[in-house]
VEXDREN-2710 file (C-alpha; in Angstrom, 1 decimal):
% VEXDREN-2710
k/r/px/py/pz
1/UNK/-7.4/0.4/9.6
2/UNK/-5.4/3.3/7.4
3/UNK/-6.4/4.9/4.0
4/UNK/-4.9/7.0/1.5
5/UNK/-7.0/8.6/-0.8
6/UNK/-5.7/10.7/-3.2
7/UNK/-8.1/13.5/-2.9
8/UNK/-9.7/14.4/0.6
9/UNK/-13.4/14.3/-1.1
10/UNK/-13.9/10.7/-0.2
11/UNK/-12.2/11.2/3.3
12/UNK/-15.4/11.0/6.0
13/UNK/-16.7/8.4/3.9
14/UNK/-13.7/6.2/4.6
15/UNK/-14.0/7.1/7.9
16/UNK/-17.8/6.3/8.1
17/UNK/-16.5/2.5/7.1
18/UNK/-14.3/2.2/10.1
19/UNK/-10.5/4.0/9.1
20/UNK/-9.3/5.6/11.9
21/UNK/-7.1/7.6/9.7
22/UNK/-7.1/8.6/6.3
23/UNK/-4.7/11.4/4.3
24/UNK/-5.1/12.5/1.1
25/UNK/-1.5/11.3/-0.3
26/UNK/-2.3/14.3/-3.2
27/UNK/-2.5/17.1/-0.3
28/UNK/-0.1/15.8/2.2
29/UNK/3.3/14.4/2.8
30/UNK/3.0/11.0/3.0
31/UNK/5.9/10.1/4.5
32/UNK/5.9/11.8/7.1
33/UNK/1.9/11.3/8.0
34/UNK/3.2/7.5/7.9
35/UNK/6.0/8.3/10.5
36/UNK/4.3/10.1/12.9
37/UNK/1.8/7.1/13.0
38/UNK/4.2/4.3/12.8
39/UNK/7.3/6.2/15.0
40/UNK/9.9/4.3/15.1
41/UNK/8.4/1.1/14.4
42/UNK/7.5/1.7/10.9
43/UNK/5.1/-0.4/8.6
44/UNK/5.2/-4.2/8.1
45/UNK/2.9/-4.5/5.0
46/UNK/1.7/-2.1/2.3
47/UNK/-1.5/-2.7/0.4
48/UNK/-1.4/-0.4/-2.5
49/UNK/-3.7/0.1/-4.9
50/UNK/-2.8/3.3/-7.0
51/UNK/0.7/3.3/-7.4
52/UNK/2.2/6.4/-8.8
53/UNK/5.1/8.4/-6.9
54/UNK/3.3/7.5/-3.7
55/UNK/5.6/3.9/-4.0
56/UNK/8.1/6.3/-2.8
57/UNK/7.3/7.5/0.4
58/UNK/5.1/4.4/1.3
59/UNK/8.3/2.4/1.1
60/UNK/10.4/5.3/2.9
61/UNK/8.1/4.1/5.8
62/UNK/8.8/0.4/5.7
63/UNK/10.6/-1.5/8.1
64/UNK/13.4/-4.3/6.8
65/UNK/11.5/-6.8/5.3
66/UNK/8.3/-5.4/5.2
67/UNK/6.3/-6.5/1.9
68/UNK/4.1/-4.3/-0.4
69/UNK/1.9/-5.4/-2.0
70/UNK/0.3/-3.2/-5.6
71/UNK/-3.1/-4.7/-6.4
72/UNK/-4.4/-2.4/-8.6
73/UNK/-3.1/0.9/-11.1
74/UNK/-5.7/3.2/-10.7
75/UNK/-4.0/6.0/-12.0
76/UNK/-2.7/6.2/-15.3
77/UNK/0.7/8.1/-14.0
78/UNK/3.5/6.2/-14.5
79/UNK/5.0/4.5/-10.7
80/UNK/8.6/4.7/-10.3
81/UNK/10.1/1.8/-8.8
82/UNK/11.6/2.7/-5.3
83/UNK/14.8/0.6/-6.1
84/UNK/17.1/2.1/-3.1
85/UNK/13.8/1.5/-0.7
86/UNK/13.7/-1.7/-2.0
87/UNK/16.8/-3.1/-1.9
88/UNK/18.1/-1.1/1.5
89/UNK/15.6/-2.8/3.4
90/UNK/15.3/-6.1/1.6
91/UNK/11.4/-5.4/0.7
92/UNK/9.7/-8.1/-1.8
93/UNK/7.3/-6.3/-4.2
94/UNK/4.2/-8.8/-5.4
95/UNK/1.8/-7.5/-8.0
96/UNK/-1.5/-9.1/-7.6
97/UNK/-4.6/-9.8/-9.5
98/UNK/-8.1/-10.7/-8.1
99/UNK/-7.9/-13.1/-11.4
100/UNK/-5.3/-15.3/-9.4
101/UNK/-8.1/-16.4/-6.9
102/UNK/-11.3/-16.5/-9.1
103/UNK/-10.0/-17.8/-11.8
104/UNK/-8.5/-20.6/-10.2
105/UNK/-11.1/-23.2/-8.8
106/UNK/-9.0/-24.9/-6.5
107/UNK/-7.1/-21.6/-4.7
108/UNK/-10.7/-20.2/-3.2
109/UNK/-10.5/-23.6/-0.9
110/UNK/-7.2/-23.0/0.4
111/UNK/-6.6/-22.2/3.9
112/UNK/-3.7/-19.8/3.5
113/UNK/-2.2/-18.1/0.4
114/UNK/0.7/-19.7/-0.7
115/UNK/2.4/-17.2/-2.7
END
């Protein structure tokens, strides 16, 4: 497991809960923390739950075809949309609410998510 944290206060507590990395994407380039992990694989999926300018460099560091995935806006900044990251490497962007599970009584039974 990965984390980004905005701030590095929450950093060994993230760490106490099994991420063998974390960065603090307000302290640190991003990008390049993601590329020196990744190499020249890059990353398949992005799980992102702040937004903000981060979109950017989080989708730099996608491979073609990779998905990310916002499930949250925890900041109140505004999150440019990484449109040349986006359509360069043919990344799908799905918002998603916890509301699309729970408040659905059939969905918790499904097997798999189904989009």
């Amino acid at each position: 497991m990965r984390a980004r944290r905005r701030a590095a206060a929450p950093t060994e507590a993230l760490r106490k809960a099994g991420a063998a990395r974390v960065v603090a994407s307000a302290e640190a380039d991003i990008e390049a923390w993601l590329k020196e992990i990744t190499g020249e694989v890059g990353i398949r999926a992005v799980f992102d739950a702040v937004g903000v300018p981060a979109f950017m460099p989080l989708t730099a560091a996608m491979i073609r075809g990779g998905i990310l995935i916002n499930y949250g806006g925890k900041s109140s900044e505004a999150t440019p949309f990484p449109l040349f990251n986006v359509l360069s490497k043919g990344l799908p962007l799905r918002g998603y609410l916890v509301h699309e599970i729970t408040g659905d009584p059939v969905r918790p039974r499904r097997s798999s998510w189904r989009g």
